[in-house]
C-alpha atoms as a printed R data frame, in Angstrom:
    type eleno elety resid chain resno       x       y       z
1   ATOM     1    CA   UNK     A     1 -15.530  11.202 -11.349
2   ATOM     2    CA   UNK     A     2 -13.887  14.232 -12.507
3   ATOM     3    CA   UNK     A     3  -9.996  15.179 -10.777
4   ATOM     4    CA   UNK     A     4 -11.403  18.488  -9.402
5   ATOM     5    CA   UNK     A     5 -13.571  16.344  -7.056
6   ATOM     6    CA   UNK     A     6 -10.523  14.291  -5.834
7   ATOM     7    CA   UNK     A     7  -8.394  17.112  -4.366
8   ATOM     8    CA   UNK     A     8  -8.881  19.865  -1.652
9   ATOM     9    CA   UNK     A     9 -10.116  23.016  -2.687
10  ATOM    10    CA   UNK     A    10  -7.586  25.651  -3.575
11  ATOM    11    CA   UNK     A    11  -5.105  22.270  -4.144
12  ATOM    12    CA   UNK     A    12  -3.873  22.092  -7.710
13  ATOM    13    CA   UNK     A    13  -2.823  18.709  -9.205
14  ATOM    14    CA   UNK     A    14   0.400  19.227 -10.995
15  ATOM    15    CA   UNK     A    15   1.706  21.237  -7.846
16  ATOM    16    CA   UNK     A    16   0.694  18.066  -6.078
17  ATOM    17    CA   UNK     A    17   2.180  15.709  -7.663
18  ATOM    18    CA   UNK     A    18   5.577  17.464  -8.675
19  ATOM    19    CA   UNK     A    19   6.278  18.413  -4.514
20  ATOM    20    CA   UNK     A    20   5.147  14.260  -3.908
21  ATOM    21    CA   UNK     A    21   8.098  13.446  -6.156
22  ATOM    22    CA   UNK     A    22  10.250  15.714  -4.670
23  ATOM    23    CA   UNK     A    23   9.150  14.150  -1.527
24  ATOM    24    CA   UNK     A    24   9.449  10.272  -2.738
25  ATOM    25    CA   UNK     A    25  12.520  10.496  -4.849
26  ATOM    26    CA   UNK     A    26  14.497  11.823  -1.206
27  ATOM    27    CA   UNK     A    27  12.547   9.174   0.656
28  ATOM    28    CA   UNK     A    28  14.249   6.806  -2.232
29  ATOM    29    CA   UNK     A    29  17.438   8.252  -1.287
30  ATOM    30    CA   UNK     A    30  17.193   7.787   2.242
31  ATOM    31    CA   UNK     A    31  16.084   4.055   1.718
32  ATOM    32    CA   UNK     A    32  18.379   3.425  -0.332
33  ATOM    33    CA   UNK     A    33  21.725   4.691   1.361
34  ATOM    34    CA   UNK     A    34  20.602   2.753   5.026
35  ATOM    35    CA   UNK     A    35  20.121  -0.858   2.699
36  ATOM    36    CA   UNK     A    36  23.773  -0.085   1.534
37  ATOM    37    CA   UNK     A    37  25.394   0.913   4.710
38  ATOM    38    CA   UNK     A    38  25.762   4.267   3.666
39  ATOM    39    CA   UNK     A    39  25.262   7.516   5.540
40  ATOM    40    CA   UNK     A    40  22.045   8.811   4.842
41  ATOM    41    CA   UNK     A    41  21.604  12.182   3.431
42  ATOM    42    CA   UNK     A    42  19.557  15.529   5.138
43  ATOM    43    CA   UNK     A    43  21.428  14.776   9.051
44  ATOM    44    CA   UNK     A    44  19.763  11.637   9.654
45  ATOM    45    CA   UNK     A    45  20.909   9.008  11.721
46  ATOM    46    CA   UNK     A    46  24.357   7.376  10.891
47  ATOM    47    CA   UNK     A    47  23.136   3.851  12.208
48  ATOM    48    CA   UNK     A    48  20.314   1.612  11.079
49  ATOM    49    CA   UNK     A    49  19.280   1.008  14.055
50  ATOM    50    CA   UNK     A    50  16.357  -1.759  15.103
51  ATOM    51    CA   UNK     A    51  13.600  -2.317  17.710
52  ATOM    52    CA   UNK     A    52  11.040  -4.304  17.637
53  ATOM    53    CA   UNK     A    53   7.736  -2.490  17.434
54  ATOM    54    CA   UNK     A    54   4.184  -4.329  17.916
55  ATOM    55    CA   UNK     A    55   3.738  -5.775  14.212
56  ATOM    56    CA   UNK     A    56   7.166  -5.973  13.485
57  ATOM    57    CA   UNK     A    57  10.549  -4.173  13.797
58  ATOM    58    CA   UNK     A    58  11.348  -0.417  13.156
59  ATOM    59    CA   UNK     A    59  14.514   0.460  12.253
60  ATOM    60    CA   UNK     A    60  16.188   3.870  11.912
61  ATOM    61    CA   UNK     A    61  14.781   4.144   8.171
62  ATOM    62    CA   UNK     A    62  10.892   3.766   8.845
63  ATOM    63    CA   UNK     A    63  11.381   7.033  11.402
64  ATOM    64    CA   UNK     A    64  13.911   9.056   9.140
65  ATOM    65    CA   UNK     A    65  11.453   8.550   6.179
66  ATOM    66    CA   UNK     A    66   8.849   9.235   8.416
67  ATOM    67    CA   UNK     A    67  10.097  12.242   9.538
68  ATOM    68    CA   UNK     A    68  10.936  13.206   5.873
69  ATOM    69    CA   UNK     A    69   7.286  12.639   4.523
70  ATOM    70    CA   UNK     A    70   5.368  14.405   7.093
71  ATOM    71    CA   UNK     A    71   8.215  17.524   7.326
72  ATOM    72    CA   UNK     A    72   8.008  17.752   3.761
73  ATOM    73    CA   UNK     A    73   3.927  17.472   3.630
74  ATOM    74    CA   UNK     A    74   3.420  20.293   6.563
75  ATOM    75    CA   UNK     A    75   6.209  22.894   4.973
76  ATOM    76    CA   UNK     A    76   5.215  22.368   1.373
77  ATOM    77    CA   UNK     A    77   1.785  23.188   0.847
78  ATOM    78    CA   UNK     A    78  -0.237  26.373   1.507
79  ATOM    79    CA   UNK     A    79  -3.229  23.903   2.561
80  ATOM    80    CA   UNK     A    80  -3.206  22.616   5.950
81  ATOM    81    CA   UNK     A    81  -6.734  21.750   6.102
82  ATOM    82    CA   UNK     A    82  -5.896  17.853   6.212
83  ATOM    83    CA   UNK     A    83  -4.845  15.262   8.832
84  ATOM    84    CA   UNK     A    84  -1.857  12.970   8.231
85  ATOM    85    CA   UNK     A    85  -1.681   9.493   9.911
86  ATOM    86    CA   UNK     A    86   0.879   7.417   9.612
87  ATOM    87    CA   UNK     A    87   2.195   3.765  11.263
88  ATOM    88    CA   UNK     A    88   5.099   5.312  13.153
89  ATOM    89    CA   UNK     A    89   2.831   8.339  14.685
90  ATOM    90    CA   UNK     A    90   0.445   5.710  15.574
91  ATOM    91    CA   UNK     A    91   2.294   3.427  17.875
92  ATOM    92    CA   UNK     A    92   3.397   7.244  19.837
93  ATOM    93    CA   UNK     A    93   2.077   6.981  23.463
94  ATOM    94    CA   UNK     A    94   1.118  11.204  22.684
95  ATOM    95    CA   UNK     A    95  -0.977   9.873  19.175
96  ATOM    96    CA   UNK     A    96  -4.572  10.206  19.961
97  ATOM    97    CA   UNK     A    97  -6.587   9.088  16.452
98  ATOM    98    CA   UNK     A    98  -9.917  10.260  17.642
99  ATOM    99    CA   UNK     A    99  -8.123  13.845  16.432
100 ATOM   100    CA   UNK     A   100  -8.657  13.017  12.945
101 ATOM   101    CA   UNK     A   101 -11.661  14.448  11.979
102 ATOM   102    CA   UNK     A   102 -10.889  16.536   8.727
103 ATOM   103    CA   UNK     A   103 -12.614  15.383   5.935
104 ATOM   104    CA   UNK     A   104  -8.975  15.114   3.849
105 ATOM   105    CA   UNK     A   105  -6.268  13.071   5.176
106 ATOM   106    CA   UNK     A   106  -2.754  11.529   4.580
107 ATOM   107    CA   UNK     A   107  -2.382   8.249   4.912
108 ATOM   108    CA   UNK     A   108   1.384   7.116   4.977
109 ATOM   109    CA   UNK     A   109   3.961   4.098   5.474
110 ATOM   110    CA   UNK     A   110   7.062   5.244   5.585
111 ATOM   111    CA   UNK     A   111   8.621   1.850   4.943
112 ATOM   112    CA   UNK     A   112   6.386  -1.084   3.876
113 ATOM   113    CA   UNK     A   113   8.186  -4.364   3.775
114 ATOM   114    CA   UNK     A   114  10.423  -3.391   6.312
115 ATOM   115    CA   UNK     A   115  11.847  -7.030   6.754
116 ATOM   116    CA   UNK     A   116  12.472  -7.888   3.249
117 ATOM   117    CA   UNK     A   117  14.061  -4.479   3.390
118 ATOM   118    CA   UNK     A   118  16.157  -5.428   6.346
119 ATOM   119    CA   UNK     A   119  16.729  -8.959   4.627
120 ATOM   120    CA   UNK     A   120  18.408  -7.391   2.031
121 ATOM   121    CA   UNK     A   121  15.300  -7.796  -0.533
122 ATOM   122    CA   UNK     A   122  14.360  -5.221  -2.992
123 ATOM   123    CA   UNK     A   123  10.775  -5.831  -2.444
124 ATOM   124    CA   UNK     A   124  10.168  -2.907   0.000
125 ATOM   125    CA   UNK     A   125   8.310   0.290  -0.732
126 ATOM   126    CA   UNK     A   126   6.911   3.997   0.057
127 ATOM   127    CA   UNK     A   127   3.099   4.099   0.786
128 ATOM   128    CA   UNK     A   128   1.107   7.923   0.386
129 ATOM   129    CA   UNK     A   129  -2.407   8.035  -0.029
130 ATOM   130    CA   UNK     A   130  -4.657  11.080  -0.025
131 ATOM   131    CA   UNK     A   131  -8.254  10.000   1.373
132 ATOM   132    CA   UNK     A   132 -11.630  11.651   1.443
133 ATOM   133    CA   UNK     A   133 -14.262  10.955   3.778
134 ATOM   134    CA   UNK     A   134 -12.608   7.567   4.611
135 ATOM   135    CA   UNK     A   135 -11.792   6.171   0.969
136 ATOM   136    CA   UNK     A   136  -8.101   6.931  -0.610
137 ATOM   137    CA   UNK     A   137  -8.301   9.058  -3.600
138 ATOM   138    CA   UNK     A   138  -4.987   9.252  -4.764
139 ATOM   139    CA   UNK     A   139  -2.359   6.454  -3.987
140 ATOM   140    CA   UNK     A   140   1.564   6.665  -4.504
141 ATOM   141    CA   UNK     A   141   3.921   3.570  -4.317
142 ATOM   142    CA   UNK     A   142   7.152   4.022  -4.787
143 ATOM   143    CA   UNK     A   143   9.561   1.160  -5.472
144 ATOM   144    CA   UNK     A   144  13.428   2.435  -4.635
145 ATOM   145    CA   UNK     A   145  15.117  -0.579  -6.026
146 ATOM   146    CA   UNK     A   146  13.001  -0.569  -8.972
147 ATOM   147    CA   UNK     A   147  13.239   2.890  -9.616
148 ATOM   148    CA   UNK     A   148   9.941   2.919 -10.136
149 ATOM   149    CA   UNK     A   149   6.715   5.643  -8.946
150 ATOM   150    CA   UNK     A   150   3.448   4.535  -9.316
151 ATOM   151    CA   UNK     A   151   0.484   6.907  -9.480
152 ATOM   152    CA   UNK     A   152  -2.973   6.492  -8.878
153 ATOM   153    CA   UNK     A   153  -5.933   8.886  -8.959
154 ATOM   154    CA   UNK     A   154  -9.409   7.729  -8.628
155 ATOM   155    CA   UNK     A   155 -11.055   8.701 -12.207
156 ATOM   156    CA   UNK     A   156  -8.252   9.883 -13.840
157 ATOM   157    CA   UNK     A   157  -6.122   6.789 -14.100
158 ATOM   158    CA   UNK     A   158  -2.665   5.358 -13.081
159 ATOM   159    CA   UNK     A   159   1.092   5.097 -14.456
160 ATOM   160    CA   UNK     A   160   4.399   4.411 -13.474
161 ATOM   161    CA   UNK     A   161   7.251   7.023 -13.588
162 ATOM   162    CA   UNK     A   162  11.089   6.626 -12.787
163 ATOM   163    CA   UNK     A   163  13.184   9.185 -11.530
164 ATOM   164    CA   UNK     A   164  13.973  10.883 -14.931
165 ATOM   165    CA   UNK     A   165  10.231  11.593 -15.203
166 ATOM   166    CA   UNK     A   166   9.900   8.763 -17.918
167 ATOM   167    CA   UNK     A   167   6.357   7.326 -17.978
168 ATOM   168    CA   UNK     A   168   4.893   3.535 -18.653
169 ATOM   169    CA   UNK     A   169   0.891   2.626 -18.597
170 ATOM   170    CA   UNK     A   170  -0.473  -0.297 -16.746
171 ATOM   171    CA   UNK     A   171  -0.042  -3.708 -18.055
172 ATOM   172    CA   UNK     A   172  -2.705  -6.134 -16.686
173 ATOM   173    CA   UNK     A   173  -2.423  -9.627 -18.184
174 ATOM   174    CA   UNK     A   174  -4.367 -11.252 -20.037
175 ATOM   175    CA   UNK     A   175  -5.148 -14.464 -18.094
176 ATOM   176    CA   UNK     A   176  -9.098 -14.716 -17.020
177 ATOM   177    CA   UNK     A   177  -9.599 -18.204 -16.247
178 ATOM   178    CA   UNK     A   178  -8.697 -18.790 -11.960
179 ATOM   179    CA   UNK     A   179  -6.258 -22.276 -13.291
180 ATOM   180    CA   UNK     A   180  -4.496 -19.548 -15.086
181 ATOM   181    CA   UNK     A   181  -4.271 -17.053 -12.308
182 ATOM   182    CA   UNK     A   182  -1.018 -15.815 -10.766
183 ATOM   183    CA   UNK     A   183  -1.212 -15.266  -7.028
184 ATOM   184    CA   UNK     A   184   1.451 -12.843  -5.446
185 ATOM   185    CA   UNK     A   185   1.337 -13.642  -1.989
186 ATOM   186    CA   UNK     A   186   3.283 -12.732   1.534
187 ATOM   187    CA   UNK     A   187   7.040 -14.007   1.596
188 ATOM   188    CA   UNK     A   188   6.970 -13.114   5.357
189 ATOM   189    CA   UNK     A   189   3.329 -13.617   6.766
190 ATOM   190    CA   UNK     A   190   2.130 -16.874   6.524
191 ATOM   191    CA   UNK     A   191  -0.720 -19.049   8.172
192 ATOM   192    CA   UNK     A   192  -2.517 -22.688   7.531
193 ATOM   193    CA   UNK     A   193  -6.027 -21.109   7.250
194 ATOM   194    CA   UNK     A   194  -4.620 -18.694   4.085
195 ATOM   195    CA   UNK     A   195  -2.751 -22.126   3.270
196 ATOM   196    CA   UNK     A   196  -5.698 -23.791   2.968
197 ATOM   197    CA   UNK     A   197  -8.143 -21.223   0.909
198 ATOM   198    CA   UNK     A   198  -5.377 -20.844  -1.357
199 ATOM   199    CA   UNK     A   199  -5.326 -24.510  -1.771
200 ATOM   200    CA   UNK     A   200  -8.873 -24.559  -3.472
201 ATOM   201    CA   UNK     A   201  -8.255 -22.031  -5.845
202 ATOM   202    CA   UNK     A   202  -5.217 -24.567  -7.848
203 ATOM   203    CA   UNK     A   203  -3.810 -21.137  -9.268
204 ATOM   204    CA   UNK     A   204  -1.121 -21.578 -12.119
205 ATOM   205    CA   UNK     A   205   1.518 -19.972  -9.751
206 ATOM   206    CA   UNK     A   206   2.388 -17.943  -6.690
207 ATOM   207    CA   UNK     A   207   5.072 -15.051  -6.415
208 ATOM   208    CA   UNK     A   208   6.309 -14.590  -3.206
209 ATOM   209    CA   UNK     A   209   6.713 -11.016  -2.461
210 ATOM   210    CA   UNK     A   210   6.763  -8.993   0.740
211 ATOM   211    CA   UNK     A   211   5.292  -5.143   0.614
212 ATOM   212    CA   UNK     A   212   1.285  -5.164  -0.697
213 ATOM   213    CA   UNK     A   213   2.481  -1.731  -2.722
214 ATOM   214    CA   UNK     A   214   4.977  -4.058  -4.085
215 ATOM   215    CA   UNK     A   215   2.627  -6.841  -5.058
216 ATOM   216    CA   UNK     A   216   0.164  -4.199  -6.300
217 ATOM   217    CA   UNK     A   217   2.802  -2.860  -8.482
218 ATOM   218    CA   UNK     A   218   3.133  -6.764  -9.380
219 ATOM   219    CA   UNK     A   219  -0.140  -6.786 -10.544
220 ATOM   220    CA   UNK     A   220  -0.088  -3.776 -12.510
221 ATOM   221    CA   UNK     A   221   3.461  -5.207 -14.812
222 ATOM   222    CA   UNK     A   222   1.030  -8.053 -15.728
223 ATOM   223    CA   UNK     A   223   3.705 -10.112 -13.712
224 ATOM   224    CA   UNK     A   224   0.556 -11.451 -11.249
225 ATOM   225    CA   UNK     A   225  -3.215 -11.189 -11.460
226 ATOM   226    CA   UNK     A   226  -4.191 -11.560  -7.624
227 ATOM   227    CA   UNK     A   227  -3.227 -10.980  -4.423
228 ATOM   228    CA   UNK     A   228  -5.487 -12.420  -1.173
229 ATOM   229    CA   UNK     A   229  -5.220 -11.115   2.929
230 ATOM   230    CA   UNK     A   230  -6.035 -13.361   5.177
231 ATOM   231    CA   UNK     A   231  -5.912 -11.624   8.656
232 ATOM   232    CA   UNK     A   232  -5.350 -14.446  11.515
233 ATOM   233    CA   UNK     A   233  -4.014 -12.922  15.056
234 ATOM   234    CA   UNK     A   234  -3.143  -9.916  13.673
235 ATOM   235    CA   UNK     A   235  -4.540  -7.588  10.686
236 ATOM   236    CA   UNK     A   236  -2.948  -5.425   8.306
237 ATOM   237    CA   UNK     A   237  -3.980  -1.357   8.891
238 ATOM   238    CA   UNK     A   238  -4.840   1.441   6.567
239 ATOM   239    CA   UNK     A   239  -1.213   2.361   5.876
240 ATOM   240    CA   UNK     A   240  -0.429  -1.377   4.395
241 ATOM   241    CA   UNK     A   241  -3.828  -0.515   1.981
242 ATOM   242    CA   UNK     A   242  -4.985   2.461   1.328
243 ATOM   243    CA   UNK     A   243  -2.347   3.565  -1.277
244 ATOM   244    CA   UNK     A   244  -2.392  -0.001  -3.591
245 ATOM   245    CA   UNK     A   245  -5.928   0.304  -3.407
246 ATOM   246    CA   UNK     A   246  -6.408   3.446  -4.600
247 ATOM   247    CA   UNK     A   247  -3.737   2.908  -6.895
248 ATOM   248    CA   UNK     A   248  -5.004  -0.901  -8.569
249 ATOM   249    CA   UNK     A   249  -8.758   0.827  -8.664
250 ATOM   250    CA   UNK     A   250  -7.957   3.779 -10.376
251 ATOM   251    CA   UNK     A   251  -5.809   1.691 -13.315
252 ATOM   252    CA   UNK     A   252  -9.407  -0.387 -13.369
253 ATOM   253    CA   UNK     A   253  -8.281  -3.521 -11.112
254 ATOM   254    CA   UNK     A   254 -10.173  -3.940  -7.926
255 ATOM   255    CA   UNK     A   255  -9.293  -4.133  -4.778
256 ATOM   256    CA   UNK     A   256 -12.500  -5.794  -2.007
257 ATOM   257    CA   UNK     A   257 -13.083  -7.870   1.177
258 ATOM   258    CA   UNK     A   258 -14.437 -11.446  -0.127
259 ATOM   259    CA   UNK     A   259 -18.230 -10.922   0.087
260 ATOM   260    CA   UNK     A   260 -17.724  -7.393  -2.465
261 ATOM   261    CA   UNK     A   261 -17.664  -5.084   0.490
262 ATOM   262    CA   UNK     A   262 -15.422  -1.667   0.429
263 ATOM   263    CA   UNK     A   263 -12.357  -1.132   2.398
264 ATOM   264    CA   UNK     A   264 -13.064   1.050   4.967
265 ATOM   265    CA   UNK     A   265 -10.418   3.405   6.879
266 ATOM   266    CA   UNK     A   266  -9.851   5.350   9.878
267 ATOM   267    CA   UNK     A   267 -11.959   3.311  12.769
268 ATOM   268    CA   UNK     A   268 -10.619   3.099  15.561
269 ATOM   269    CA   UNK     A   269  -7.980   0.602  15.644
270 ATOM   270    CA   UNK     A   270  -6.927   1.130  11.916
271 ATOM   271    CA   UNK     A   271  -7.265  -2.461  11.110
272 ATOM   272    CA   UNK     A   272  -8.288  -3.801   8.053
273 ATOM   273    CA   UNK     A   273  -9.457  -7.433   8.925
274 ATOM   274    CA   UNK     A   274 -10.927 -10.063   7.419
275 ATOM   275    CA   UNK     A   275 -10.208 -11.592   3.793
276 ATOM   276    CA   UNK     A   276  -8.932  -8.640   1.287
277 ATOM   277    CA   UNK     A   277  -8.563  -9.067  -2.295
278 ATOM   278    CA   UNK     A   278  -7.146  -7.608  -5.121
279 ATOM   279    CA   UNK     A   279  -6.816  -8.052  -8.721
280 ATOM   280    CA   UNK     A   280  -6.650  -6.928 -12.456
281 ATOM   281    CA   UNK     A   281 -10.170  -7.279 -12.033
282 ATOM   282    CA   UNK     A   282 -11.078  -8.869 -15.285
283 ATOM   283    CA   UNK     A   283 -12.130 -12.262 -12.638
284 ATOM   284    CA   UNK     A   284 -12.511 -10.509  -9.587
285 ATOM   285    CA   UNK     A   285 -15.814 -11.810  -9.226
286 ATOM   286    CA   UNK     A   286 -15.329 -15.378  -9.502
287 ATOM   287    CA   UNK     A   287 -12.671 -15.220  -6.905
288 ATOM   288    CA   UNK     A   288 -14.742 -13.336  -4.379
289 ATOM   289    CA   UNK     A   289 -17.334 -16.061  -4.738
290 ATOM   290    CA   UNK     A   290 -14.866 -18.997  -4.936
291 ATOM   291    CA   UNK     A   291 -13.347 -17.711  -1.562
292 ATOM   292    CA   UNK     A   292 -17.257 -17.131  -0.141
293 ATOM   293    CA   UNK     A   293 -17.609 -20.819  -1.053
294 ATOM   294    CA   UNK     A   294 -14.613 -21.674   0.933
295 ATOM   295    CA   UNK     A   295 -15.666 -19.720   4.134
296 ATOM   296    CA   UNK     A   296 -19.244 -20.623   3.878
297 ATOM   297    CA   UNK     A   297 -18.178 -24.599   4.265
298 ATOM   298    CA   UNK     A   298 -15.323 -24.355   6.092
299 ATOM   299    CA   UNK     A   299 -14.807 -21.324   8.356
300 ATOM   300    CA   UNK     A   300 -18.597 -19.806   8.490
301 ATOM   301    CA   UNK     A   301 -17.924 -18.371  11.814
302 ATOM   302    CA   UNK     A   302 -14.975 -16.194  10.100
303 ATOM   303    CA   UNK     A   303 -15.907 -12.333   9.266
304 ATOM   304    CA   UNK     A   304 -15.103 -11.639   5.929
């Protein structure tokens, strides 16, 4: 696929990218000043204040950022011809998602990890993704703590970028065979059924990290091969996904429900359920079909 057919008409890629690290680098700013008890800068709010939201809590930082990201997408670019959803516009009593009908949209979490970032844990991170027709094109992560921006764009490739504009390619490891697999998996969201797929697999190791964009990015350092979602009572959306998937599949990993299926965004309840995986890709196959095994004798009844 060629970049031209990745981006809006009239939308140029360097201009693109240069006002989304504009954008990301004041987002870092903001993050970064509420985790050290700083005032935040452009007026926002003093306190970080926190309520608890339906999937989690939302503090002060998730709607500051928020409000940064979409500002900054609306004023910024000529275009307009695109819808932007994000997880704080959702949960507003005045969203109505059967408005998104453009063929181009944003999809954006403000904060992902928010508890690790409100535990004091550097493993929180910046989701954008730019979808077409339902499937994210472009995915940005960006990694405050880390200093780190990482760049996807479906045929053209990925990298990571700090804030002086200094760029490093991916790094998948080398490990193939599933005993020598290392699993990066949820510090905060745990459940026995997960427990107990996991437990067939005998990886070599499991990272415990909170934010998927930050396990992605895991992935990508060669620090971890794989990362599984099992959804239980509740399911991860298209904000938690759609940027490190677009983002491990255009450096060549892979990112699929168990049985092989695509990811697929924007129905109506923006829930991505069932068993998601993602990995350097080099085994992705033989995990899909070790974790089919697993459901076919054990769960059947569970949707994949």
């Amino acid at each position: 696929m060629s970049i031209d057919l990745v981006l809006p008409e009239g939308v140029e890629l360097t201009t693109l990218l240069n006002e989304l690290r504009k954008l990301n680098w004041a987002a870092a700013d903001v993050l970064m000043a509420y985790a050290r008890g700083q005032e935040p800068p452009y007026g926002f709010q003093k306190s970080l204040t926190i309520e608890e939201g339906g999937d989690g809590p939302v503090s002060a930082a998730d709607i500051a950022v928020n409000e940064l990201l979409i500002c900054g997408l609306n004023d910024n670019f000529t275009y307009k011809n695109w819808d932007i959803l994000s997880e704080e516009h959702s949960k507003e009593k005045t969203f109505q998602g059967s408005n998104l009908k453009k063929d181009w949209c944003w999809i954006i979490d403000p904060l992902d990890g928010t508890k690790d970032f409100l535990q004091g844990s550097e493993n929180y991170a910046v989701h954008i993704a730019l979808a077409y027709k339902n499937k994210p094109k472009i995915g940005i992560v960006l990694i405050p703590e880390r200093n780190e921006l990482w760049v996807g764009i479906i045929g053209s490739g990925a990298w990571c970028e700090n804030r002086e504009g200094r760029k490093k390619h991916i790094s998948f490891s080398k490990r193939l065979e599933i005993s020598e697999l290392i699993l990066v998996s949820s510090k905060n969201h745990q459940q026995s059924k997960l427990q107990d797929l996991l437990s067939t697999f005998c990886f070599a190791e499991t990272k415990k990290i909170g934010s998927v964009g930050c396990k992605v990015a895991s992935i990508l350092r060669g620090e971890s091969d794989v990362y599984i979602s099992l959804s239980g009572k509740t399911s991860p959306k298209d904000w938690d996904m759609a940027a490190p998937q677009a983002l491990i599949e255009a450096a060549g990993g892979m990112f699929s429900h168990a049985d092989g299926t695509d990811l697929i965004y924007n129905n109506p309840t923006y829930s991505q359920s069932g068993c998601l995986i993602a990995s350097h890709g080099k085994s992705h196959q033989q995990i899909c079909q070790k974790a089919m095994n697993f459901f076919q004798l054990e769960e059947p009844q569970y949707k994949v």
